[in-house]
N, C-alpha and C positions, 0 to 999 in steps of 0.2 A: 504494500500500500504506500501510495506517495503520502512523503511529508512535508510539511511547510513548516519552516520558521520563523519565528517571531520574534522581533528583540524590542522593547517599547518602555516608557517609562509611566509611571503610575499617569500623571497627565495626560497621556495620549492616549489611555484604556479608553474602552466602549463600556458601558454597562453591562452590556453580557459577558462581556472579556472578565472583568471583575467579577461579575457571580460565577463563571465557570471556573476559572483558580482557588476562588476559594470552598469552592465545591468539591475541585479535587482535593484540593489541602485539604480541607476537612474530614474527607472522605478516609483521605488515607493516613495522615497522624493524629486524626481523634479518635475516628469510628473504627478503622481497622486494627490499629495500633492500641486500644480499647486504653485510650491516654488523654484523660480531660484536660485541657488546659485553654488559655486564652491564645487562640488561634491569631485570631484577628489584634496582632498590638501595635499596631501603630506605624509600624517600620515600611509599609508597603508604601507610603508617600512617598518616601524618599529612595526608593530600590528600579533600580532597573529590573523590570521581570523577562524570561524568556521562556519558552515555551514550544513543545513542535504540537502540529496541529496536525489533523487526519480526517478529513470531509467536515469542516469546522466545529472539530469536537479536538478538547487539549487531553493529549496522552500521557505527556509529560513537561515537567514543568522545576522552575527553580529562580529564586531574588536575588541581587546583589545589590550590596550595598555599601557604604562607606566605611569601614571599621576606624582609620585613623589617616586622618586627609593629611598629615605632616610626613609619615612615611610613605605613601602612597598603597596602604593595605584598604583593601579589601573584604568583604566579608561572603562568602555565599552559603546560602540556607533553602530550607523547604524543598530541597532535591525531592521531588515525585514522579511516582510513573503510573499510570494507569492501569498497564499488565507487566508483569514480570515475564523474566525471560527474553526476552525479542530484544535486547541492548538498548533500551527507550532509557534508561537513566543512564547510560553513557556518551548515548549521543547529545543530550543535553547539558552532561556536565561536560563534555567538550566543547558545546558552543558558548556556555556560561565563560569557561576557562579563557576562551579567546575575545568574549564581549567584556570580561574582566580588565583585559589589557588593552585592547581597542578601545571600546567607548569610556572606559574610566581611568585608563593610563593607571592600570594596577603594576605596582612595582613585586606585590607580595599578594596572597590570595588564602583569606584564613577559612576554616570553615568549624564545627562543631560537631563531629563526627558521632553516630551511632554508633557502641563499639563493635556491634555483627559487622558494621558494613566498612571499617576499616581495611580491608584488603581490597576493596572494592577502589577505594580515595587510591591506596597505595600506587595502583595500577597508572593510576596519572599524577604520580609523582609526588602526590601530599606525603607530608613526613609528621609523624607526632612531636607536639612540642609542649605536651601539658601531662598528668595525668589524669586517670578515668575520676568522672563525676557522676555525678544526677545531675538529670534535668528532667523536670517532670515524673520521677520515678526511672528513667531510663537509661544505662550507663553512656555515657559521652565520650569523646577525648579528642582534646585542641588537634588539628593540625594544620599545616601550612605549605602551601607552595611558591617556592620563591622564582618569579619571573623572568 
């Protein structure tokens, strides 16, 4: 199935663009993830969202945002994918990885890692720079890719 991608910043969203993201986010780190938390905080104003599309339905999706504009780091989050398996969260965090340094002149690229999917980040270079946490009940760990 062909896909399209989308690289947009909260300003430029449509309304439906908006409710489908956080449809999926929802879908997948509340309800599937069986992980209540405040989905919706605030950071989507200021994040470049990206997203591929599939007969204008989003399959997967992921934010970036500013972590610390004096180093030139970045932050990306909400890595999702509609279906597992088919590589939809990898080709997404490749286009994130490369809209990270393109559109926002990331020097560094931080993320918040689930710790299952840590080999998953590995694969494109993220290196752990913290150790494991909570977040919401769910173990973490910092890591980073430097650009």
């Amino acid at each position: 199935m062909e896909q399209t991608l989308v690289i947009k910043k909260f300003d430029r969203l449509t309304p439906r663009e908006v409710y489908e993201i956080l449809r999926l986010r929802t879908a997948v780190l509340v309800v599937e993830q069986e992980c209540p938390y405040q989905e919706v905080d605030g950071t989507d104003y200021n994040s470049l969202h990206v997203w591929l599309e599939e007969n204008d339905e989003i399959v997967a999706y992921l934010r970036i945002f500013e972590k610390d504009a004096e180093k030139n780091i970045v932050q990306i989050g909400r890595v999702v994918s509609k279906r597992r398996g088919e590589g939809l969260g990898a080709k997404v965090l490749e286009h994130g990885i490369e809209a990270s340094k393109v559109e926002m002149g990331a020097d560094s690229i931080f993320i918040e890692a689930q710790t299952y999917a840590l080999d998953f980040y590995k694969k494109f270079g993220f290196e752990s720079c913290g150790e494991e946490f909570l977040e919401d009940g769910i173990p973490h760990v910092e890591m980073e890719l430097d650009g």
